[in-house]
C-alpha positions as CSV (number, residue, x, y, z in Angstrom):
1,X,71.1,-32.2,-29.1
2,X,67.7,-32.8,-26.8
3,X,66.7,-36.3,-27.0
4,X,64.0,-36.2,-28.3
5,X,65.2,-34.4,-31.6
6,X,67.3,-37.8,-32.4
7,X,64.2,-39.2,-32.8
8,X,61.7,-37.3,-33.9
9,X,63.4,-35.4,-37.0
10,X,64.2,-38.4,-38.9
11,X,60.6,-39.6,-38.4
12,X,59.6,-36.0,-39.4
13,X,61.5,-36.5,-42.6
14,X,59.1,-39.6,-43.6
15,X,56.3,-37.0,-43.6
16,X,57.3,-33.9,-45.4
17,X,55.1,-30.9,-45.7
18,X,54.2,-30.1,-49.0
19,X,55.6,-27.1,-50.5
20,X,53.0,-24.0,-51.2
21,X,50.6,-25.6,-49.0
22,X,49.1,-23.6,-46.0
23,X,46.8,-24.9,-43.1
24,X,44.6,-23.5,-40.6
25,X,43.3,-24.7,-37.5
26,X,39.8,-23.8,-38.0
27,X,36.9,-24.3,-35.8
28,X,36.7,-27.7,-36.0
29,X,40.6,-28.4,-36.7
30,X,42.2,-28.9,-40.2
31,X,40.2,-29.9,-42.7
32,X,41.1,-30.1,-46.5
33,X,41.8,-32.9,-49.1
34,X,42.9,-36.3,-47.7
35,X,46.0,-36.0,-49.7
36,X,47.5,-33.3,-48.6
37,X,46.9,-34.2,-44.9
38,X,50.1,-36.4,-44.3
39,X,52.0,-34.0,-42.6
40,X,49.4,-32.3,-40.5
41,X,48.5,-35.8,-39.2
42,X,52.4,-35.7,-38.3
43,X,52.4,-32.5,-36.4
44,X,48.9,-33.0,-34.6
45,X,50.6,-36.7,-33.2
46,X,53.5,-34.0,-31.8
47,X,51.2,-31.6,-30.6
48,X,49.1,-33.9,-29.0
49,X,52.2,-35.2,-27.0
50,X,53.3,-31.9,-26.2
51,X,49.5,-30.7,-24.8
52,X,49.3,-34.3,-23.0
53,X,52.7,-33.1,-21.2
54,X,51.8,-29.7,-20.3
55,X,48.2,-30.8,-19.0
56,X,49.9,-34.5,-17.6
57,X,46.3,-36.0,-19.4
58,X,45.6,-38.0,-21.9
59,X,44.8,-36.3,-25.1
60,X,42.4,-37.1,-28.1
61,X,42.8,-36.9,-31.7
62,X,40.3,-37.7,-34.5
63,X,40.4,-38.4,-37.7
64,X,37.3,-37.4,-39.8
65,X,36.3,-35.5,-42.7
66,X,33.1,-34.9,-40.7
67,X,30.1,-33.6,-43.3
68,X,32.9,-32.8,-46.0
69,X,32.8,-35.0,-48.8
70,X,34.2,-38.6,-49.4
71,X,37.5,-37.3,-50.9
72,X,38.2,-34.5,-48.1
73,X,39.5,-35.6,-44.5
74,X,40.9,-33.8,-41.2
75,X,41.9,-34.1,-38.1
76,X,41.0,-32.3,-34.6
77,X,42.5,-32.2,-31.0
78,X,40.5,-33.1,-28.0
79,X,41.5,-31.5,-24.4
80,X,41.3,-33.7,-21.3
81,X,37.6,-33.1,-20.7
82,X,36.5,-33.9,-24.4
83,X,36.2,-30.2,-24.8
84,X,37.7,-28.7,-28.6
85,X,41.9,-27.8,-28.6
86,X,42.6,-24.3,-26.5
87,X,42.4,-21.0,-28.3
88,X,46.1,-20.6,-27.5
89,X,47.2,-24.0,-28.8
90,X,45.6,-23.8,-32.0
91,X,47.6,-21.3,-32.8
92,X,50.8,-23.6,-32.0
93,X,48.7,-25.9,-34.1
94,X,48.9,-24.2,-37.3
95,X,52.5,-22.4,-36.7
96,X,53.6,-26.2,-36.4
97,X,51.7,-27.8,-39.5
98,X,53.0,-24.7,-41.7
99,X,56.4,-25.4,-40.4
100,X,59.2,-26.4,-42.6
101,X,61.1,-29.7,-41.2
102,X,64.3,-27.1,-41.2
103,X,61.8,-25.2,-38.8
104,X,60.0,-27.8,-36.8
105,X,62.9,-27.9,-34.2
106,X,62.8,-24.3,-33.5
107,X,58.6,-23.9,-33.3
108,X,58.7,-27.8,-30.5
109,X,61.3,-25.6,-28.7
110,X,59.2,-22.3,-28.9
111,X,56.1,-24.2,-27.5
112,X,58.3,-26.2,-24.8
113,X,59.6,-22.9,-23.4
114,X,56.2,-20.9,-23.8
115,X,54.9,-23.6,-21.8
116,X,57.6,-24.8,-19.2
117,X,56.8,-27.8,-20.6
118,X,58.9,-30.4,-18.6
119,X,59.9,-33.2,-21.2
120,X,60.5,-36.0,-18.8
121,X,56.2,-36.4,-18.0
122,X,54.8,-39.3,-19.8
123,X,52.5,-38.3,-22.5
124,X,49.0,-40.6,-23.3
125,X,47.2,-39.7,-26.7
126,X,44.0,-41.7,-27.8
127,X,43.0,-42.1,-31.1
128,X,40.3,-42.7,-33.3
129,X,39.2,-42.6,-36.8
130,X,36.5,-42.9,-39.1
131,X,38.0,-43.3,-42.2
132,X,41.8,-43.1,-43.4
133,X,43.7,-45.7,-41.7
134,X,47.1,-44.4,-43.4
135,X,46.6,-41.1,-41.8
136,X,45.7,-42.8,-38.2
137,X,49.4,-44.3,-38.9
138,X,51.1,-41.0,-39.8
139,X,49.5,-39.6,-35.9
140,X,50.9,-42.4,-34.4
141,X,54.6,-42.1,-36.1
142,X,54.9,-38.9,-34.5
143,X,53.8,-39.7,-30.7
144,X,56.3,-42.8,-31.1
145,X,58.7,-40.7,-32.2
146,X,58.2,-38.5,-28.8
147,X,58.4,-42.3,-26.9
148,X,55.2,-41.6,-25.8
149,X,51.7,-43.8,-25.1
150,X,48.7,-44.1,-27.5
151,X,45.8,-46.0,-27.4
152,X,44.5,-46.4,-31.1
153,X,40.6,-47.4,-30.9
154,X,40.4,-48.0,-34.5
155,X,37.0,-46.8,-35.8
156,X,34.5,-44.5,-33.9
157,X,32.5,-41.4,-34.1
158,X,33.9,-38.2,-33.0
159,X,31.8,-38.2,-30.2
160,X,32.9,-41.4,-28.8
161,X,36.3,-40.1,-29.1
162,X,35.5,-37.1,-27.2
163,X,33.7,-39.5,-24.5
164,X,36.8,-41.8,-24.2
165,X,39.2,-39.2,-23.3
166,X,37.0,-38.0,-20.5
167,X,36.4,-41.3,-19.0
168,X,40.0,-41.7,-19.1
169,X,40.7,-38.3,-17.1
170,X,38.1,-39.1,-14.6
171,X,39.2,-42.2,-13.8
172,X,35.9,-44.1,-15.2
173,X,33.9,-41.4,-13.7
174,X,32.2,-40.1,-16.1
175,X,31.9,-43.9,-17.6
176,X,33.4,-46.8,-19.1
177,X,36.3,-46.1,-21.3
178,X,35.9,-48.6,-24.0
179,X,33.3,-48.5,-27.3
180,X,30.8,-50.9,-25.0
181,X,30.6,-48.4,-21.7
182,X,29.5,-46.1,-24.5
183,X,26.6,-48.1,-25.2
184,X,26.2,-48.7,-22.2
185,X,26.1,-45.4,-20.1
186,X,23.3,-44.4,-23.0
187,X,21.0,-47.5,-23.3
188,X,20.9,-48.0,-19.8
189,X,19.9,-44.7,-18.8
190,X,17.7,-44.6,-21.9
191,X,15.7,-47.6,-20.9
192,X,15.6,-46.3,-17.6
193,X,13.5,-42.9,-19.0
194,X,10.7,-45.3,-20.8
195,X,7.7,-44.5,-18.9
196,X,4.0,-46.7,-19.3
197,X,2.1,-44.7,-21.9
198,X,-1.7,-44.9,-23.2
199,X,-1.6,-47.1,-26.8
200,X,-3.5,-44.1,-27.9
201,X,-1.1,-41.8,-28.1
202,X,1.1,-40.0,-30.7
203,X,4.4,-41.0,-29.9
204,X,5.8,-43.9,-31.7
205,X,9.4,-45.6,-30.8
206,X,10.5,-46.2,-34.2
207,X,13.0,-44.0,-36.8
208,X,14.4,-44.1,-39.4
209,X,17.8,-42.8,-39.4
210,X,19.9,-41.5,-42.4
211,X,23.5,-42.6,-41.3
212,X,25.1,-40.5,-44.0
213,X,27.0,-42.9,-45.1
214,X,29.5,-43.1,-42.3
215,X,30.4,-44.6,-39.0
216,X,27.6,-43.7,-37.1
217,X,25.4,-45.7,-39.0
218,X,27.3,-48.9,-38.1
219,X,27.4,-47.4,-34.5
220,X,23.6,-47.2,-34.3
221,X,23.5,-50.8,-35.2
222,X,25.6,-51.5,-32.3
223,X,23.5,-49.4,-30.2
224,X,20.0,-51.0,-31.1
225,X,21.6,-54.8,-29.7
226,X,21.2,-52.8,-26.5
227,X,18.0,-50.8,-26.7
228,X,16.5,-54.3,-26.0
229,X,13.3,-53.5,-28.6
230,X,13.2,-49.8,-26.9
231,X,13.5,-48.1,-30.0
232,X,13.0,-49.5,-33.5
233,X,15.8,-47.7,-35.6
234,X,16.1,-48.5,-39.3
235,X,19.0,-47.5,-40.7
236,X,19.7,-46.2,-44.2
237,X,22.5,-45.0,-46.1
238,X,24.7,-46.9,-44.4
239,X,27.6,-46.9,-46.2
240,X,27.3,-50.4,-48.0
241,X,26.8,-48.7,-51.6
242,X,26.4,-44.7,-51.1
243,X,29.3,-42.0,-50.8
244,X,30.2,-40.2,-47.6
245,X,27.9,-36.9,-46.9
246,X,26.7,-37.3,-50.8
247,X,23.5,-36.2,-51.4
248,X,22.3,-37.2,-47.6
249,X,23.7,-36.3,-44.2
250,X,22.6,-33.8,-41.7
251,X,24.2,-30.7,-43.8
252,X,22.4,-31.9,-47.0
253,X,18.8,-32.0,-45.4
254,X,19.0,-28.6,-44.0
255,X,20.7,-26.8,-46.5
256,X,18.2,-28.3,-49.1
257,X,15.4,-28.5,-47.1
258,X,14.6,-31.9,-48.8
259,X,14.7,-35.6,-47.3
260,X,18.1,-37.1,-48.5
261,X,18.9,-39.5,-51.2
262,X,18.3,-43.6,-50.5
263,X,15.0,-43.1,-48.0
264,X,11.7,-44.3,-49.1
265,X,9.8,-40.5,-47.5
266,X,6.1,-41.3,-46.6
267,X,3.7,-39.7,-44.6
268,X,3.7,-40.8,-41.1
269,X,7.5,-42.1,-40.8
270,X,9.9,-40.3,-38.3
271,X,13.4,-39.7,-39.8
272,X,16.5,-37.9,-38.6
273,X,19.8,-37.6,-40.2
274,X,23.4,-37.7,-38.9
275,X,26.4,-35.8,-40.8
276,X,29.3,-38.2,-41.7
277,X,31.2,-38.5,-38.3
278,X,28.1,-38.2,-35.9
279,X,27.6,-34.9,-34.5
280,X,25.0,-33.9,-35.7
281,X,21.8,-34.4,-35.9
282,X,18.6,-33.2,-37.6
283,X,15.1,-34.5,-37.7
284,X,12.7,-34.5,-40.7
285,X,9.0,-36.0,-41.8
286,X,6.6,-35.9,-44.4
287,X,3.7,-33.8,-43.7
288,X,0.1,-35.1,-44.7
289,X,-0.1,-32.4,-47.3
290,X,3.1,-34.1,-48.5
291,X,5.0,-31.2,-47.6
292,X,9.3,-31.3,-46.4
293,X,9.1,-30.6,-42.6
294,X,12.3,-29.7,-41.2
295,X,13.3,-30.1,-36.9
296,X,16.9,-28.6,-37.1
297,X,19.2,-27.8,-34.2
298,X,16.7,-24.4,-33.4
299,X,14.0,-27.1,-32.8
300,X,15.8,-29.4,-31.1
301,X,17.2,-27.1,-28.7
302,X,13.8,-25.4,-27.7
303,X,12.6,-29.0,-27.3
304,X,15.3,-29.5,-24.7
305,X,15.4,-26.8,-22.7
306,X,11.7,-26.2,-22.2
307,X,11.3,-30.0,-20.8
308,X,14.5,-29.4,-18.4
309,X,13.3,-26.4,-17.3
310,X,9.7,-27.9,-16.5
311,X,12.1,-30.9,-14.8
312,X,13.9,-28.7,-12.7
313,X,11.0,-26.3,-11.6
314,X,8.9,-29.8,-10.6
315,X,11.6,-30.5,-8.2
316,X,12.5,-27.3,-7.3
317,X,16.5,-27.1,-7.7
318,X,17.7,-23.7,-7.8
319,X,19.7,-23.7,-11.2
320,X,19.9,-21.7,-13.8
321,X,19.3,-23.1,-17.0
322,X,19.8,-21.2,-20.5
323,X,20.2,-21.6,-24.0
324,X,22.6,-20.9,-26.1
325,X,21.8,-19.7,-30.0
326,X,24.6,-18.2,-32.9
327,X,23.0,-15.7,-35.3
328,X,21.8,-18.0,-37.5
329,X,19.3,-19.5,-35.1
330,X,15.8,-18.8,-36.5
331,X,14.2,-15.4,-34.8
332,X,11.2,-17.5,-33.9
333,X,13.2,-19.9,-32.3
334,X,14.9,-17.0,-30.0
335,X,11.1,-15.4,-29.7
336,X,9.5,-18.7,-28.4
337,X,12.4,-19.8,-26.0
338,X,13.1,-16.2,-24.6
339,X,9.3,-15.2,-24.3
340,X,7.0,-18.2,-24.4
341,X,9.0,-20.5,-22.6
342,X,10.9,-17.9,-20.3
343,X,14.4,-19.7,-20.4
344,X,17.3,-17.0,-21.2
345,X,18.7,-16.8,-24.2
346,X,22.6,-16.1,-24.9
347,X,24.4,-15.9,-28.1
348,X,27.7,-16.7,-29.5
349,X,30.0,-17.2,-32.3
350,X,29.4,-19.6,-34.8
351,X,31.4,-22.5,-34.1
352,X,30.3,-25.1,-31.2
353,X,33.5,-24.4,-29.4
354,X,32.2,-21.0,-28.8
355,X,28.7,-22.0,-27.8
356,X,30.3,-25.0,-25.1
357,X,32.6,-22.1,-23.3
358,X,29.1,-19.6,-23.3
359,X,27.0,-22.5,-21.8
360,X,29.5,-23.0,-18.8
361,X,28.1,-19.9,-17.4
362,X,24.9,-21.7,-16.9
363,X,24.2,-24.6,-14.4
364,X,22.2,-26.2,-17.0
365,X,23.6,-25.2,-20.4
366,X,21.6,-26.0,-23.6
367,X,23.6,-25.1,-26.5
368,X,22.7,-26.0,-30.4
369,X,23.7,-24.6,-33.7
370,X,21.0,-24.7,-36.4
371,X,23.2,-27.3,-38.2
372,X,22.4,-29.5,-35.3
373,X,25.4,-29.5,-33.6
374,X,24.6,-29.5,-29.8
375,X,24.3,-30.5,-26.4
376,X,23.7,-30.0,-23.2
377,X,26.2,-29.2,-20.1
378,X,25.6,-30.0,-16.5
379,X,27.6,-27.8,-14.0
380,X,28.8,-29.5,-11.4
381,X,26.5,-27.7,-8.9
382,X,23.3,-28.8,-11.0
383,X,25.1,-32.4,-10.9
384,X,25.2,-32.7,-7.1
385,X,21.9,-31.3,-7.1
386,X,20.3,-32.9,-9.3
387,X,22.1,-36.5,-7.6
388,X,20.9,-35.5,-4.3
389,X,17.5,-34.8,-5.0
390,X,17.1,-38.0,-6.8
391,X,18.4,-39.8,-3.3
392,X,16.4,-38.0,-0.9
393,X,13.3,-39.7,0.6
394,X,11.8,-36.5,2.1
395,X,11.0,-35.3,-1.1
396,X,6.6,-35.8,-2.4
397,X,7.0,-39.3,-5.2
398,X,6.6,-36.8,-8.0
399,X,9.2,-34.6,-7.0
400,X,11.9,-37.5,-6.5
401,X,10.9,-38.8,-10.0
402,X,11.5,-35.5,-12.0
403,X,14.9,-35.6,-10.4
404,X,15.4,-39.4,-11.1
405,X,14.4,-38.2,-14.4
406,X,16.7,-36.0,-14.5
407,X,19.5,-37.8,-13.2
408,X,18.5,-40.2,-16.4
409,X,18.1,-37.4,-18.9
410,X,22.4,-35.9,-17.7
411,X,23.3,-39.5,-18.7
412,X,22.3,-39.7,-22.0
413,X,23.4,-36.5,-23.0
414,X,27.2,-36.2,-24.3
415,X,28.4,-33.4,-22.2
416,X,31.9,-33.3,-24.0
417,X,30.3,-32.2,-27.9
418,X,27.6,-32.6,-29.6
419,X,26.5,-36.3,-30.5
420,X,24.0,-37.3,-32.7
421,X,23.2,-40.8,-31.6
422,X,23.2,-38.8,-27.7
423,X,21.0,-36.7,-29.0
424,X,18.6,-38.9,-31.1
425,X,18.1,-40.6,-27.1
426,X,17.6,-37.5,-25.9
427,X,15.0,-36.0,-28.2
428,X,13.1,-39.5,-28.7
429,X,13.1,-39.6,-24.7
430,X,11.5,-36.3,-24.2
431,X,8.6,-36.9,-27.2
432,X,7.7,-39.8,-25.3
433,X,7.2,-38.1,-22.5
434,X,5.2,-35.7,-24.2
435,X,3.2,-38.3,-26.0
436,X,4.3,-36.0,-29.2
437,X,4.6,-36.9,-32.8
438,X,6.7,-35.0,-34.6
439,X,3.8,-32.7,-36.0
440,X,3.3,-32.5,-32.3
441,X,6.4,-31.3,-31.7
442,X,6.7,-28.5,-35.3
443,X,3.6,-27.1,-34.1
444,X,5.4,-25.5,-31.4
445,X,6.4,-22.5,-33.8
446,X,6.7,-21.8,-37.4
447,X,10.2,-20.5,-38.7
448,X,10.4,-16.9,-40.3
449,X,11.3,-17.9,-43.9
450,X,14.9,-16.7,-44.2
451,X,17.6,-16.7,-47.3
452,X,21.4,-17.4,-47.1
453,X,23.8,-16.2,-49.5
454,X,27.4,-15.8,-49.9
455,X,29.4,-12.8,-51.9
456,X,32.6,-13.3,-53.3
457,X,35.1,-10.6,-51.8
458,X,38.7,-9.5,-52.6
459,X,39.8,-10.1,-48.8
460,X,37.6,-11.2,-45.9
461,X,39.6,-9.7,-43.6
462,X,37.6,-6.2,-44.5
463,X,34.5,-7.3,-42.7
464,X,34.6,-7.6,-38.9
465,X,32.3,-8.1,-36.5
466,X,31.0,-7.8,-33.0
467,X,27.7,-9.1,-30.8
468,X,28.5,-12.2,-31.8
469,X,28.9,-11.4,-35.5
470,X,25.3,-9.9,-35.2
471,X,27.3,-6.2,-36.2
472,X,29.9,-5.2,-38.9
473,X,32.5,-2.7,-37.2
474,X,33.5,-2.6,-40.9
475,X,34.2,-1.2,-43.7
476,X,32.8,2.0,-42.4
477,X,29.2,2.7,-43.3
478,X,27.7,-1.2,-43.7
479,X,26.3,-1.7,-40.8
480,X,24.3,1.5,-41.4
481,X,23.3,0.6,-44.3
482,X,22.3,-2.9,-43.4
483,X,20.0,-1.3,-40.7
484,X,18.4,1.3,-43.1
485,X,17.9,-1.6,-45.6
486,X,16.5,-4.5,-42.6
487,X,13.9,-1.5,-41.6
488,X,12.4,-1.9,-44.9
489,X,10.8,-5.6,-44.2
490,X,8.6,-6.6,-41.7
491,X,9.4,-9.2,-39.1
492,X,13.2,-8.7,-40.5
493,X,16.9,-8.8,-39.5
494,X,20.1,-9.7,-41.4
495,X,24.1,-9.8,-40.4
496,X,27.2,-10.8,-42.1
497,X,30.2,-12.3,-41.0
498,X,33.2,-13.4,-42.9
499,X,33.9,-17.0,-44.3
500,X,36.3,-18.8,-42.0
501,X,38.1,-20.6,-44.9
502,X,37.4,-18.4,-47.9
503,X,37.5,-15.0,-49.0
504,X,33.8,-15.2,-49.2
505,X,31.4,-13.2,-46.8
506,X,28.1,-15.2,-46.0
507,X,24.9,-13.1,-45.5
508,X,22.1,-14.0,-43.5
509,X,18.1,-12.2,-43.7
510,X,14.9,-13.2,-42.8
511,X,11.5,-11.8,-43.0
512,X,7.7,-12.5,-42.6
513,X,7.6,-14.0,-45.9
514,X,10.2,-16.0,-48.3
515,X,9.6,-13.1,-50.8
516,X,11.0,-10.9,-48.7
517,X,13.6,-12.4,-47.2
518,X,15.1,-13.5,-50.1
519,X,14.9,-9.5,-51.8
520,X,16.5,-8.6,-48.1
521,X,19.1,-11.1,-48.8
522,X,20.1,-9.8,-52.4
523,X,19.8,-5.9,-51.0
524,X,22.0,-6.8,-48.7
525,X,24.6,-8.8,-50.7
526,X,24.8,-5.7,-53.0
527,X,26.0,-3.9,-50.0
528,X,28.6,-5.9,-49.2
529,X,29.6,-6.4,-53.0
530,X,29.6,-2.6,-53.1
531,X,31.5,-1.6,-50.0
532,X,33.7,-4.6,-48.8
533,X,35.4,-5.2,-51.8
534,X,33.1,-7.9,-53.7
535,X,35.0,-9.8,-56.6
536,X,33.1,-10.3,-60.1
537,X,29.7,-9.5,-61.0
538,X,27.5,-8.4,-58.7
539,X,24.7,-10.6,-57.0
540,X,21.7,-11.8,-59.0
541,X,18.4,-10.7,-58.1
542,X,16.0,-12.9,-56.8
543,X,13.7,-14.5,-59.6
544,X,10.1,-13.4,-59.0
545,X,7.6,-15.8,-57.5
């Protein structure tokens, strides 16, 4: 018997998969009720070993329930860079969390063979949570069990986690490992990018941010001891009385379009809200007509990229710099960044691991999903670059500070994911240097109204997709029909794609007016009812206005 079975099947046996239950590795890793987790927390702890033995890095896994509610939890695997598990391991993933304990011998061996993986190379996993503590403890049974290292960091964001494993792999390079380099690496290089401005103007450095009732609320708190007055953040929903992600977090302001539960809204206030563990991030205010205005990840992203792009062009660094949308970024958003601010435009799956692998093929990758999961990569061309500039004395004084700027802006983003609190820095550094409020900043475009729906179906497997889920390649005859119907409205498009975790397909129109879009919506929704084997009654027509 291998050594390592003596050891790890009778730990195995203290965390027994439950019988009927199935799990998937989804875009974000498992994610379902926080009782029936036990045993996938097991099997991550063993895949994490395995993947820090085949890579010889240290490996992250967090615990979070992310914007699910209170009662739901999960649990994801980081790769050495802070990038999202492998493709191909997310499949060993989910054949080893669906395994029986009489089969979990057989699928370790499977993956050590596939793999060569060479059992005698020390194994490092970091951890992290932001909840359970339990399942933290069932993770950390299994990568005893393999005799390997873990360093448990207790409670953090996801994006710190992320952070913390590549520090680790670099060797500090990237920054401090530790919860205070954190801090750190993004308040001093936020302080650094405060720049004189006239009283008079619109920018003010105060917000109020809607922590969601998680652990980035008490992270923010951490982070304003090092602003040094900087930025003014009051903090709401923060956990002390609220429920996770109920009725407030970054999900619930942009799927209601309404300011979340717990905030005192007024006119003139800048808000933003996180989702439960931290990575996202949406901004919100009260216009003077008292009217919801919403700055989702669309917004946020044109923001971005059209300051880097003015950043880069004052120095003038030969990079490319792009921005990556899924089909669910707003058509106005695509319009203005691809034809008013001339930065290209790519898109992608939905699913932020999709967008991060699109964005490499830019030296400066912007990449947000309208949820406001984003960030922004620096290749490591536009790194040296951009460093070098900063450094070189031959370079005109306005030139050397755009690139110092720069240099400032790279360290406060979150290469590894998408961070809220990164981003929050980010965005509130370049409306500063705008002198922009964020009526200022909405002005910029106005959405096309659009409608979401979703359509119960017998099996989601019968619609597929291509162009980035833009196109059904079937059932036979919908995408035709969803063309003849879209040529009907003005201003219009309108794609499905399949649910992920549901047999449920989730349809997507807009159009020149909300009327419209939300008749395109239902017309299309029949369609899919009608020819991809809907379940039930079919849609409801829209109520007239």
């Amino acid at each position: 018997m291998s050594l390592w079975k003596k050891s790890v099947f009778p730990a195995a046996a203290q965390h027994q998969k439950l019988d009927g239950q199935t799990y998937n590795y989804g875009t974000a890793g498992f994610r379902t009720k926080a009782n029936l987790l036990d045993s996938v927390m097991f099997r991550c702890g063993l895949i994490a070993v395995l993947r820090s033995k085949k890579t010889k890095s240290s490996i992250g896994v967090m615990i979070t329930a992310s914007h699910n509610p209170e009662c739901d939890n999960g649990v994801k695997i980081v790769e050495p860079m802070g990038e999202m598990l492998i493709a191909e391991w997310e499949v060993y993933a989910t054949q080893l969390a669906n395994a029986s304990n009489e089969e979990l011998g057989g699928v370790i061996e499977g993956i050590i063979k596939d793999n060569n993986i060479d059992m005698t190379v020390s194994a490092n996993v970091i951890i992290a949570r932001d909840t359970s503590p339990s399942l933290s403890a069932s993770v950390i049974d299994a990568i005893k069990a393999f005799n390997a290292v873990y360093t448990d960091y207790g409670m953090l964001t996801t994006p710190q986690l992320h952070y913390l494993v590549r520090c680790v792999n670099t060797n500090g390079q990237y920054g401090e490992a530790t919860e205070e380099g954190y801090y750190k690496k993004l308040s001093q290089a936020f302080t650094q990018l405060k720049i004189q401005t006239p009283g008079d103007n619109s920018y003010l450095p105060e917000i109020s941010v809607d922590g969601a009732n998680g652990v980035g609320a008490l992270k923010v708190l951490q982070l304003q001891k090092e602003l040094k007055g900087y930025l003014d953040m009051k903090v709401f929903n923060d956990g002390s009385t609220g429920k996770l992600n109920e009725q407030c977090g970054a999900d619930y302001v942009k799927v209601g379009q309404k300011p979340p539960a717990g905030v005192m809204f007024e006119v003139g206030k800048k808000y933003c809200s996180f989702d439960g563990d931290a990575d996202r991030i949406v901004y919100f205010f009260k216009s003077k007509d008292g009217s919801f205005r919403l700055m989702d990840g669309d917004k946020i992203a044109t923001l971005i990229a059209g300051y880097l792009k003015e950043l880069v062009a004052s120095v003038g660094l030969n990079l490319q710099l792009g921005l990556v949308q899924t089909a669910y970024a707003n058509g106005s958003s695509t319009y203005y960044a691809s034809t008013v601010m001339k930065v290209p435009v790519a898109c992608a799956k939905t699913g932020v691991k999709h967008l991060h692998l699109k964005a490499l093929d830019f030296d400066i990758g912007v990449y947000f999903e309208a949820n406001g999961h984003g960030t922004v990569i620096f290749s490591e061309k536009a790194t040296k670059s951009i460093t070098s500039a900063s450094e070189d004395s031959s370079l005109t004084e306005d030139k050397k500070q755009a690139a110092v700027r720069l240099l400032n802006l790279m360290d406060v983003c979150n290469q590894t994911v998408g961070d809220a609190i990164s981003d929050m820095l980010l965005v509130e550094s370049i409306l500063e240097a705008r002198l922009w409020s964020l009526e200022d900043w909405n002005s910029a475009y106005t959405d096309l109204p659009n409608r979401l729906l979703k359509v119960k179906v017998e099996d989601r497997n019968a619609i597929q997709t291509t162009d980035s889920e833009r196109k059904a390649t079937s059932p036979v005859g919908l995408q035709m029909a969803i063309d003849t119907t879209v040529a009907k409205y003005s201003k219009s498009r309108s794609f499905v794609r399949p649910s992920g975790t549901e047999d449920v397909v989730r349809v997507y129109a807009e159009a020149d007016n909300q009327t419209s879009a939300d008749q395109l919506a239902y017309d299309v929704a029949v369609l899919v009812h009608k020819l991809a084997g809907g379940v039930g009654d079919p849609p409801t027509p829209p109520m007239s206005s």
